[in-house]
C-alpha positions as a Markdown table, in Angstrom:
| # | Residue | x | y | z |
|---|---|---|---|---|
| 1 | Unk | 21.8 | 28.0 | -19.1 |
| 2 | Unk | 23.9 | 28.0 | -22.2 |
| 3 | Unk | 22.5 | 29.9 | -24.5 |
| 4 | Unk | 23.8 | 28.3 | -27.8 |
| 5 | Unk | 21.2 | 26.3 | -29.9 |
| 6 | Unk | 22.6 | 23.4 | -29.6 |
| 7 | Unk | 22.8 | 23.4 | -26.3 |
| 8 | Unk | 19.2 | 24.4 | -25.8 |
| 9 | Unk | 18.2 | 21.7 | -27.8 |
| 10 | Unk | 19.8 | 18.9 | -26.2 |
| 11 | Unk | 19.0 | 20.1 | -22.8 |
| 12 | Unk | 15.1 | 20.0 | -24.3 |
| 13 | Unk | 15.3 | 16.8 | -25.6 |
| 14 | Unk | 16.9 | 15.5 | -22.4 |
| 15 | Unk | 13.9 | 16.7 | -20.1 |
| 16 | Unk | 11.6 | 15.5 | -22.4 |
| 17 | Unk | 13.5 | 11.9 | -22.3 |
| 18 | Unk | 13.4 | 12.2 | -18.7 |
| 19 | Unk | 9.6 | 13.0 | -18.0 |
| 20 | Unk | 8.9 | 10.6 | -20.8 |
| 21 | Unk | 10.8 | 8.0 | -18.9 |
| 22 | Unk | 9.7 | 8.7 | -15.5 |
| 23 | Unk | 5.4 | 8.9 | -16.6 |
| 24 | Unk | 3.5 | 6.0 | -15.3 |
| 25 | Unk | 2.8 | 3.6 | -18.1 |
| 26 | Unk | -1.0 | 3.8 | -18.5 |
| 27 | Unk | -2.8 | 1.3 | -15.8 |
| 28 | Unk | -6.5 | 0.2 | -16.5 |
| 29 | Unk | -7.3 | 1.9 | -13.2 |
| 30 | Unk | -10.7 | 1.1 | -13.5 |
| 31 | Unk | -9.8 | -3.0 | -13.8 |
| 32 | Unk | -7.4 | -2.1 | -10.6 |
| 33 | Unk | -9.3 | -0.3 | -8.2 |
| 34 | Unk | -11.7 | -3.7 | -8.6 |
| 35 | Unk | -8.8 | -5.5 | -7.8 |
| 36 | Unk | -7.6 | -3.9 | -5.0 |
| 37 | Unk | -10.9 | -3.6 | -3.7 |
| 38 | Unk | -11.0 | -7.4 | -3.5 |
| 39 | Unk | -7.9 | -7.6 | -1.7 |
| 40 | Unk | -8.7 | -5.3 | 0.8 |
| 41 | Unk | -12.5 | -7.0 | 1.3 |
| 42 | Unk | -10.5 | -10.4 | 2.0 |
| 43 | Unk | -8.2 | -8.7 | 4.4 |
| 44 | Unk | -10.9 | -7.5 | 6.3 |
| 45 | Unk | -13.2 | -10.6 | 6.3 |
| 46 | Unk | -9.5 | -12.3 | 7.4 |
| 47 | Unk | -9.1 | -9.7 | 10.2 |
| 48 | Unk | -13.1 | -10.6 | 11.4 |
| 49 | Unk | -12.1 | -14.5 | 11.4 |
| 50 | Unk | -8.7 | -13.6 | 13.5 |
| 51 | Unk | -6.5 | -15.0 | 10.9 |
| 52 | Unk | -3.9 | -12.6 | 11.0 |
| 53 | Unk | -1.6 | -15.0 | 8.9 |
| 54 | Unk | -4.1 | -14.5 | 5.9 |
| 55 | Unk | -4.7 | -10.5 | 6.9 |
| 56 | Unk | -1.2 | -10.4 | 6.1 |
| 57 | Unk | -1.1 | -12.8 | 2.6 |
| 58 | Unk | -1.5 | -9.7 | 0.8 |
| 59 | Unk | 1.3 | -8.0 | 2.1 |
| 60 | Unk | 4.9 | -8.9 | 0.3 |
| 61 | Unk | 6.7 | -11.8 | 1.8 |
| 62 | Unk | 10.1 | -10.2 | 2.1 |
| 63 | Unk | 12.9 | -8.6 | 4.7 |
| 64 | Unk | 12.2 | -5.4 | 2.5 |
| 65 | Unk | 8.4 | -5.0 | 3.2 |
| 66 | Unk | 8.1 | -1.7 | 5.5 |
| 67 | Unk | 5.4 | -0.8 | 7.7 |
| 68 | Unk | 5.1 | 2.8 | 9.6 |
| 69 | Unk | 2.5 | 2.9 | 12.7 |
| 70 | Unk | 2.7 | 4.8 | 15.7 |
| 71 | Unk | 6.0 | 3.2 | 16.9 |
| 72 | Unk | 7.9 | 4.2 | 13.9 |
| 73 | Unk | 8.9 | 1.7 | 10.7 |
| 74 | Unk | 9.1 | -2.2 | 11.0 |
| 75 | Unk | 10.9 | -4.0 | 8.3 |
| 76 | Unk | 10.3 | -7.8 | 6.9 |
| 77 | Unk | 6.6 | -9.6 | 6.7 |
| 78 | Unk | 7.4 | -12.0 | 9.8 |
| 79 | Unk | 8.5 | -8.6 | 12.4 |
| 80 | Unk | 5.3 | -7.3 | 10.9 |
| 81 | Unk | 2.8 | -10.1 | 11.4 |
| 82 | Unk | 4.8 | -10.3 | 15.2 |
| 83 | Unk | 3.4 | -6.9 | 15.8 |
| 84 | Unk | 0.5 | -7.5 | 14.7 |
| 85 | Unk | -0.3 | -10.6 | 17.3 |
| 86 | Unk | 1.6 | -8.3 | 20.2 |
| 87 | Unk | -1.0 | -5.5 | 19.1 |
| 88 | Unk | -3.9 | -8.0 | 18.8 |
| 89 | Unk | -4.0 | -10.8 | 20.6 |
| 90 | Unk | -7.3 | -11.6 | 21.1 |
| 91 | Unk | -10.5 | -11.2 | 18.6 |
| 92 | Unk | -12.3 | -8.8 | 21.1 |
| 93 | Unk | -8.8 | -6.6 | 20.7 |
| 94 | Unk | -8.9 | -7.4 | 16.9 |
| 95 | Unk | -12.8 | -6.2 | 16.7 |
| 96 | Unk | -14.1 | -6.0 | 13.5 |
| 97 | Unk | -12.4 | -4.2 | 10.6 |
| 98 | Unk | -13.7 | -2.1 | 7.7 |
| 99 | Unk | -11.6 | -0.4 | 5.2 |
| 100 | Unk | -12.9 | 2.8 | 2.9 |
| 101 | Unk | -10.5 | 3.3 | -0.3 |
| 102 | Unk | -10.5 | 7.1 | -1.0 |
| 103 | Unk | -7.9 | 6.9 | -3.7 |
| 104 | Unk | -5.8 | 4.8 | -6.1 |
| 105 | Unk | -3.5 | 6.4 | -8.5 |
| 106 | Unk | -0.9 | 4.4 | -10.6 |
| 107 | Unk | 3.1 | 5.3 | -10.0 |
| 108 | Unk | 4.5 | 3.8 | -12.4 |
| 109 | Unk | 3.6 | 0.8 | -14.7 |
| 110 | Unk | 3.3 | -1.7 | -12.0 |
| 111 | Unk | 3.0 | 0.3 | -8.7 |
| 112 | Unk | 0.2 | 1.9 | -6.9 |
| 113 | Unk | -0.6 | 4.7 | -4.4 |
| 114 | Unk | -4.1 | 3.6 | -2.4 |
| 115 | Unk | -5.0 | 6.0 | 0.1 |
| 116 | Unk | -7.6 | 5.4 | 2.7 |
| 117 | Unk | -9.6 | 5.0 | 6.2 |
| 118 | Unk | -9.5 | 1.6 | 8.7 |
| 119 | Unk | -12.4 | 1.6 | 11.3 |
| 120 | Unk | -12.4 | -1.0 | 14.1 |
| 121 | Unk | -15.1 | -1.7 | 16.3 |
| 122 | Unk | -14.4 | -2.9 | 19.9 |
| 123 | Unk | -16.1 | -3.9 | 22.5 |
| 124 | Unk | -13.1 | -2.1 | 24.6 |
| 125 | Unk | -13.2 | 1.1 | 22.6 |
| 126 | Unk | -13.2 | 1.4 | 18.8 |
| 127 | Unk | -10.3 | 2.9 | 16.8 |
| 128 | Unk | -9.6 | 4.5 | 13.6 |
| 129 | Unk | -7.3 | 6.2 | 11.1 |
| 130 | Unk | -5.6 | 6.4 | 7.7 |
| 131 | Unk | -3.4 | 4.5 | 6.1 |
| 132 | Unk | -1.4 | 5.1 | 2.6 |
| 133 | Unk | -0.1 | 1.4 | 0.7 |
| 134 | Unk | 2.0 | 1.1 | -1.8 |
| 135 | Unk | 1.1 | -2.1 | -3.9 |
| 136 | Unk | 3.6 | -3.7 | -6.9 |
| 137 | Unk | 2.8 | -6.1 | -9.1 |
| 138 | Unk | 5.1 | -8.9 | -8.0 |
| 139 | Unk | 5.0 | -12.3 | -9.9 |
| 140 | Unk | 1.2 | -11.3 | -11.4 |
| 141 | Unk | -0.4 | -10.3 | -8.0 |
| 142 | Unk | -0.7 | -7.1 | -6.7 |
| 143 | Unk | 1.1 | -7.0 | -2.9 |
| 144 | Unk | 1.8 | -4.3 | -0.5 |
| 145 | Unk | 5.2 | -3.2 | 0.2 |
| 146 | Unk | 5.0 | -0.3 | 2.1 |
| 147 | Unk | 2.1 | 0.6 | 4.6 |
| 148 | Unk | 1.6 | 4.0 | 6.7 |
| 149 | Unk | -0.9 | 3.6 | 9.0 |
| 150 | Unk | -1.9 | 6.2 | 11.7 |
């Protein structure tokens, strides 16, 4: 690094710019984690009817939605909501879902990190795992665009 004041300075006042630029604005994480809470509980109560169409209201109607399971990535709400029925298509393979949220943290000043469990229960053998979403605020509502799910 240069070692003229100048220099030093600028450099400084760059990094500061940039970590200053790149913070998450603050979110009322509180008021969210509510939010997303709610979202979630409809999901679920959607995936107990077998209305996969409104499971999947949540999730961001677009080409550019991408969802990672066991097969590797999907792209675009309709290939994703395909899967889904391919996976699922009966309510004794859709069982009864519960989610458990184990962690929200803002990414920026309209984005969100939720980490946590999914729990079916089958009649033909229950399953389980993780998942990590990525919500944005998208015309006022909070929707996923990216879901890893194991």
């Amino acid at each position: 690094m240069c070692k003229h004041p100048f220099f030093r300075s600028v450099f400084c006042l760059l990094l500061v710019c940039l970590f200053n630029s790149c913070a998450p604005s603050k979110i009322a994480l509180p008021e969210v984690k509510g939010e997303i809470a709610q979202i979630m509980d409809a999901q679920s109560q959607a995936w107990n009817r077998g209305d996969l169409e409104a499971f999947m209201e949540p999730y961001w109607h677009s080409d550019s939605l991408v969802f990672v399971g066991h097969s590797g990535p999907t792209f675009g709400w309709d290939k994703t909501l395909q899967n889904y029925k391919r996976s699922y298509p009966t309510q004794e393979a859709m069982g009864k879902l519960a989610f458990t949220l184990l962690h929200t943290s803002a990414i920026s000043k309209d984005a969100l990190l939720v980490v946590g469990k999914w729990h079916l229960s089958r009649r033909i053998g229950d399953l389980q795992g993780h998942f990590s979403l990525v919500f944005r605020k998208i015309g006022g509502k909070w929707q996923i665009v990216a879901d890893h799910s194991s």
